[in-house]
C-alpha positions as CSV (number, residue, x, y, z in Angstrom):
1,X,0.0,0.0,0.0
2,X,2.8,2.3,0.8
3,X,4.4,2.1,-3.3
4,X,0.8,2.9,-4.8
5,X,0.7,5.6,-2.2
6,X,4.2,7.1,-3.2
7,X,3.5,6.5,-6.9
8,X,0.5,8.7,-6.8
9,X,2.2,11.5,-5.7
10,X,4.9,10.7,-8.1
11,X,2.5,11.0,-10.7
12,X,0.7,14.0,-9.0
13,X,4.0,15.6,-9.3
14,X,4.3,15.5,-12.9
15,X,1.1,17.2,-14.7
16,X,0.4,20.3,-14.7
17,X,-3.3,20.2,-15.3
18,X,-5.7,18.0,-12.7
19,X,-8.8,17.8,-12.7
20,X,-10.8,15.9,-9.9
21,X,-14.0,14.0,-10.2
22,X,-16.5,11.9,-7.9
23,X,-19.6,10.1,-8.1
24,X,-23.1,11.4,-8.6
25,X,-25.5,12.6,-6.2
26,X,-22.7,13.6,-4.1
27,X,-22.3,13.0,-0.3
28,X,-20.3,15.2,1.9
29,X,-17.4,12.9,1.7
30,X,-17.5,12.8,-2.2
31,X,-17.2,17.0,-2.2
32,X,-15.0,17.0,0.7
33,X,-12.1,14.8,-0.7
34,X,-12.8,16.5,-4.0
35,X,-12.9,19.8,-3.2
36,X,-9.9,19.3,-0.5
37,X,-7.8,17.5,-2.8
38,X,-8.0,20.7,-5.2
39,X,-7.1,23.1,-1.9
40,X,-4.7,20.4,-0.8
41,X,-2.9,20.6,-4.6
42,X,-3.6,24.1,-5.4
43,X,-1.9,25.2,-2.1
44,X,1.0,22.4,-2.5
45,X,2.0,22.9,-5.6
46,X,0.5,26.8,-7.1
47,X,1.8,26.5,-10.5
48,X,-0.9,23.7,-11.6
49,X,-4.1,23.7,-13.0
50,X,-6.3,21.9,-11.0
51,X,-9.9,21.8,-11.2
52,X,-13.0,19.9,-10.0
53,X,-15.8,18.9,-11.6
54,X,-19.8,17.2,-11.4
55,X,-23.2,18.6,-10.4
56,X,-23.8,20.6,-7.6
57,X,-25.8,20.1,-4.3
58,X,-27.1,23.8,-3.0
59,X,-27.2,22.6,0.6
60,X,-23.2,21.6,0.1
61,X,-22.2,24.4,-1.7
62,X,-20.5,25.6,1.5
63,X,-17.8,22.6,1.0
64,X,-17.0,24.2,-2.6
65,X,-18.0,24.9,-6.0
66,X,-17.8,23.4,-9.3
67,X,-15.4,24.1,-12.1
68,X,-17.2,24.6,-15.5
69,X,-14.3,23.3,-18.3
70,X,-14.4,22.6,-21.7
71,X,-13.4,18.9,-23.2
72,X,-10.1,20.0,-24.4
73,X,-8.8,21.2,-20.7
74,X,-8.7,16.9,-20.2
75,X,-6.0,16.5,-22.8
76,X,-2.5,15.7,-21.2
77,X,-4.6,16.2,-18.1
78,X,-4.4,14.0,-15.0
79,X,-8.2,12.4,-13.6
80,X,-8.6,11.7,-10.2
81,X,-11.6,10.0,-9.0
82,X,-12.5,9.9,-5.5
83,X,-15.2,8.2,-3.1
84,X,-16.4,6.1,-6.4
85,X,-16.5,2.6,-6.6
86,X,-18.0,1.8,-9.8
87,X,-17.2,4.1,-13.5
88,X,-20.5,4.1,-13.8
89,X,-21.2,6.3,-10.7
90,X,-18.7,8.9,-11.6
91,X,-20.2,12.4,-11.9
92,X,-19.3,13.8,-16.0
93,X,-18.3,11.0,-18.2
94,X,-15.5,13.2,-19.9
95,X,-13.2,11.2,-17.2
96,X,-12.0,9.2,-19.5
97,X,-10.8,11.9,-21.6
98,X,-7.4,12.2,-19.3
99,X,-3.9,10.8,-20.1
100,X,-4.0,9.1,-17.1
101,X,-6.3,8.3,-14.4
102,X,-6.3,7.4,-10.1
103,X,-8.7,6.2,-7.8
104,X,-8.9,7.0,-4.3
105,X,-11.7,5.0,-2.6
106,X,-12.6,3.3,0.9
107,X,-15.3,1.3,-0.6
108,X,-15.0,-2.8,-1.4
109,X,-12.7,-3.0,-5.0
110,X,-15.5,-4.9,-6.9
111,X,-14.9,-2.9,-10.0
112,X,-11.2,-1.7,-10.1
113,X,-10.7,0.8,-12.5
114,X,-7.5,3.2,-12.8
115,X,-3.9,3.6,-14.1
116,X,-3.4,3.3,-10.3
117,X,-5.8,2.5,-8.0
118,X,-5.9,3.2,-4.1
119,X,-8.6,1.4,-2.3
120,X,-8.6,0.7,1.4
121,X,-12.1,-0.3,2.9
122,X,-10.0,0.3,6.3
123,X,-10.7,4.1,6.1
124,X,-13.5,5.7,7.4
125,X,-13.8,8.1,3.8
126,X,-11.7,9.0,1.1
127,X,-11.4,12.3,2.9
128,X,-9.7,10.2,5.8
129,X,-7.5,8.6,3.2
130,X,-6.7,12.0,1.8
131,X,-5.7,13.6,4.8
132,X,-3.5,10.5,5.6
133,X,-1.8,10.7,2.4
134,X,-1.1,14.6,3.0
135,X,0.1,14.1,6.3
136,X,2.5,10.7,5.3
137,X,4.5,13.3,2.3
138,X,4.8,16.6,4.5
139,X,7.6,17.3,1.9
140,X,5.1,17.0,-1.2
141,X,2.1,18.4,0.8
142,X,1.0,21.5,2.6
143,X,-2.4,21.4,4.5
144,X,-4.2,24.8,4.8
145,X,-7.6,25.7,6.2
146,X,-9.5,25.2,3.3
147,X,-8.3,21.8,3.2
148,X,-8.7,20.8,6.5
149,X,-12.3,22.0,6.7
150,X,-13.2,20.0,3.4
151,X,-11.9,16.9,5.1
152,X,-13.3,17.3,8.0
153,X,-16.7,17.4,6.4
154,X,-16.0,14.6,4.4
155,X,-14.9,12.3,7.5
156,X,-17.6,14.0,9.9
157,X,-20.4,12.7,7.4
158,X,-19.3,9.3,6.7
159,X,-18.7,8.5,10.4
160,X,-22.3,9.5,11.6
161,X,-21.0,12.9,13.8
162,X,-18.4,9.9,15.1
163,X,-20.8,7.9,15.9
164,X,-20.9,4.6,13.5
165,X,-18.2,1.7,13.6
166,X,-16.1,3.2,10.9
167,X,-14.2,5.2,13.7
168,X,-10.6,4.0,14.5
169,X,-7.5,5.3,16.6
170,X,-6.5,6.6,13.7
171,X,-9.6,8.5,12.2
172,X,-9.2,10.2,15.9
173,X,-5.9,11.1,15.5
174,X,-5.6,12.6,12.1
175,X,-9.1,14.4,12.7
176,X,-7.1,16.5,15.6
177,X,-4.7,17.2,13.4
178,X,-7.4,18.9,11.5
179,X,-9.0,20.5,14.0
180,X,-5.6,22.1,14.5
181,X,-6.6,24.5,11.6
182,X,-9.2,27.0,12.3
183,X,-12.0,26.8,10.1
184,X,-15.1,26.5,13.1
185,X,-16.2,23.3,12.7
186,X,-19.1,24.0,14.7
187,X,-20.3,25.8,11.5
188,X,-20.1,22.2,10.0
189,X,-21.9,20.2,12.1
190,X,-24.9,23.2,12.1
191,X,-24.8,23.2,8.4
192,X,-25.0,19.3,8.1
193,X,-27.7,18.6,10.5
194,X,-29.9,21.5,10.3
195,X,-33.4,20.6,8.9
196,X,-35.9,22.8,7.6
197,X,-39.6,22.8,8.4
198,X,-40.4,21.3,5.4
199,X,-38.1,18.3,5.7
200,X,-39.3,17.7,9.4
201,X,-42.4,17.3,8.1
202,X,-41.9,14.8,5.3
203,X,-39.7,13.1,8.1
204,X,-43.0,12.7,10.8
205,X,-44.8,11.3,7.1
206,X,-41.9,8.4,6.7
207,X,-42.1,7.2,10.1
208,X,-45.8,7.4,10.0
209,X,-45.9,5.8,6.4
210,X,-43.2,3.4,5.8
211,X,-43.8,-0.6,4.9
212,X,-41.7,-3.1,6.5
213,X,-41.9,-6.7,4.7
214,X,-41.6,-9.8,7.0
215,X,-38.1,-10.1,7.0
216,X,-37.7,-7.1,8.7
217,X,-37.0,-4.9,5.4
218,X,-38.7,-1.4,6.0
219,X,-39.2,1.4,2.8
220,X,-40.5,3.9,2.1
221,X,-41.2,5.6,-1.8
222,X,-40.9,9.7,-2.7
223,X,-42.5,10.2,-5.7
224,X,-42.0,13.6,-7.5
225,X,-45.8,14.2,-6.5
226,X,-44.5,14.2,-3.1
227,X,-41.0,16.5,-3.4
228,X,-43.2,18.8,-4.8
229,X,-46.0,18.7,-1.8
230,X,-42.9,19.3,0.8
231,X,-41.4,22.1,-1.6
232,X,-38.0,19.7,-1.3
233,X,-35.6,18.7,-3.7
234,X,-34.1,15.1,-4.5
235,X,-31.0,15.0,-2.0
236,X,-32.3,16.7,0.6
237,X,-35.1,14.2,0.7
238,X,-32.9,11.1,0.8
239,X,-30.9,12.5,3.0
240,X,-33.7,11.3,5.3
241,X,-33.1,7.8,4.8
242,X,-31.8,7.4,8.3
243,X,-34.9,8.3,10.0
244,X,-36.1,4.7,9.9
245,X,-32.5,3.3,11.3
246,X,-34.7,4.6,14.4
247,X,-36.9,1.7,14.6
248,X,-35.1,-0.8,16.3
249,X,-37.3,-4.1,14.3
250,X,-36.0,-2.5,11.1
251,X,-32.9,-4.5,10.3
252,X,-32.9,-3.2,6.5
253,X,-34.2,0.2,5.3
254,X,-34.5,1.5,2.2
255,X,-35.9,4.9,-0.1
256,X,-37.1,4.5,-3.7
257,X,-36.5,8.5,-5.0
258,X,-38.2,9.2,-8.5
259,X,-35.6,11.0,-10.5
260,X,-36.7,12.0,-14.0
261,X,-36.3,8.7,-16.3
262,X,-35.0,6.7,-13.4
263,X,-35.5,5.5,-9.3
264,X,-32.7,5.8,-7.3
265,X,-32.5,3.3,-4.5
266,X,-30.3,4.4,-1.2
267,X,-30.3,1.3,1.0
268,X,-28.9,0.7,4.3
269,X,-28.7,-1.9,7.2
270,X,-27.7,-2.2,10.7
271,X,-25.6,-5.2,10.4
272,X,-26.6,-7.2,7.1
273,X,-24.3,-6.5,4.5
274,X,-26.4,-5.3,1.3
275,X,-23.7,-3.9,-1.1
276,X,-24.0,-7.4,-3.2
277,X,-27.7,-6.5,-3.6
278,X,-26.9,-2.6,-4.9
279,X,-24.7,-4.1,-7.1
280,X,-27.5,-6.3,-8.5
281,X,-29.2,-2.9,-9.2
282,X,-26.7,-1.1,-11.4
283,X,-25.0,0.1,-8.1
284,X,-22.6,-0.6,-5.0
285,X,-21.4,1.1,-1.9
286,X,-20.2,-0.4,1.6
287,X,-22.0,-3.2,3.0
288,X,-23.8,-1.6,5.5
289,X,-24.5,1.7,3.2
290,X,-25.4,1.4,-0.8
291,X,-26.6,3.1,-3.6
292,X,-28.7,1.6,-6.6
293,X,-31.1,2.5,-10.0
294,X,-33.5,1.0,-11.3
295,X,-36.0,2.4,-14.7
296,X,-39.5,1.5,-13.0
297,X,-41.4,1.7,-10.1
298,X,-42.2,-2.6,-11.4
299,X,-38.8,-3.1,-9.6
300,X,-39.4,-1.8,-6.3
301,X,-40.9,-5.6,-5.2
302,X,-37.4,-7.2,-7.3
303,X,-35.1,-5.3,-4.7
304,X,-37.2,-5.8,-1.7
305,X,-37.0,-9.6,-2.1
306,X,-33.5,-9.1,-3.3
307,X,-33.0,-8.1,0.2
308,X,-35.6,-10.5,2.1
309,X,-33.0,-13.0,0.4
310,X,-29.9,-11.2,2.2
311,X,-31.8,-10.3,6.0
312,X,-31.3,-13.2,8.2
């Protein structure tokens, strides 16, 4: 692990043009490596061109913009992907337009992709791994605030406010080296957990509305009838997918989100790995946290028994 780790920043070192992808429907830990890595780079090395790239989520627009390029900014360009385990998950298909490419992931290497591939399921969040990697080559890499903040977002998020079991001795340790920098990370946690009326609303609805098959799978479907009754938009709604992680017989929950010409599927579980089903369904993820797609609402009962199969 430690070559692949020196031979990205090898190979870091030597373009002058970057440009940083993740996947869709972005998470905090997909902007935050993103958008750190470019702070990280920018800051480390001032001369390159480094840019980041994919749709944009107005409630995380306080992690960090989007670049806008044209296609001919990828030739001779370096990609990096980060927090994407499948190419068909990465946000802007142009990544395969670089001369070379990287992936930086903490999720299980079903699909390996990459000139050079770094995946450690062992991390917490690519924005763990990042900071890891910037804190291991002090001599290639200078943290600054705007890095450390976009980290700490990314690693906040994916640990549950340090809450879940993806918290080791050494997520601690390199989040107080973060938390050295001053970028009020009080601001973070307000900005991540802050709900409006609206989505307190639809929350009361989901607990009051869910089904739960017999196996203990419980789900719940937002149409585009019903984004439109709450006045809410697609990621702040599934953002609500833990809200039935609060019923202890649930072992597996699950939202169906209308999305125009497909269903995205955002499954999770408290200890049944599901990542094989999401993969079933044109998706993947961790075990206990995975994303899927599916073209009809005729496929809702496919991945519910998908899962009965999988809940013990």
């Amino acid at each position: 692990m430690e070559k692949i780790k020196s031979e990205i920043v090898e190979t870091i070192k030597k373009y002058s043009t970057i440009i940083i992808h993740r996947h869709v429907d972005p998470d905090p830990d997909a902007l935050g490596s993103q958008v750190g890595l470019k702070h990280l780079l920018k800051h480390s090395f001032p001369s390159k061109e480094i840019f980041v790239v994919g749709e944009e989520v107005d409630k995380l627009l306080f992690i960090g913009k989007m670049d806008i390029i044209p296609d001919n900014i990828y030739e001779g360009a370096l990609v990096i992907v980060c927090d994407t385990a499948n190419l068909s998950r990465i946000s802007d298909s142009r990544f395969r337009l670089g001369d070379g490419l990287i992936k930086i992931d903490h999720h299980p290497d079903y699909e390996p992709f990459g000139d050079l591939s770094w995946v450690d399921a062992s991390y917490s969040s690519a924005s763990e791994m990042l900071t890891d990697l910037s804190l291991e080559f002090p001599d290639d890499f200078a943290m600054n605030k705007e890095t450390a903040k976009a980290f700490y977002t990314g690693i906040l998020s994916d640990t549950g406010n340090f809450m879940n079991g993806k918290i080791t001795p050494r997520t601690l340790n390199l989040v107080s080296r973060l938390r050295a920098y001053d970028f009020q990370p009080e601001r973070i946690h307000n900005f991540l957990q802050v709900k409006s009326k609206n989505s307190s609303r639809l929350q009361k609805d989901i607990l009051i509305g869910f089904k739960v098959s017999d196996k203990g799978v419980a789900y719940f479907i937002i149409t585009e009838d019903l984004l439109k009754l709450y006045n809410m938009d697609r990621n702040d709604a599934s953002n609500l997918v833990n809200t039935l992680s609060s019923v202890r017989a649930n072992k597996i929950w699950v939202f169906f989100i209308e999305y125009p010409g497909k269903i995205r599927v955002r499954i999770r579980s408290r200890t049944t790995p599901i990542d094989s089903v999401a993969r079933q369904f044109n998706g993947g993820g961790h075990p206990l946290a995975s994303g899927a797609s599916i073209d009809s609402w005729e496929e809702v009962d496919q991945v519910i028994q998908a899962l009965n199969q999988v809940c013990p």
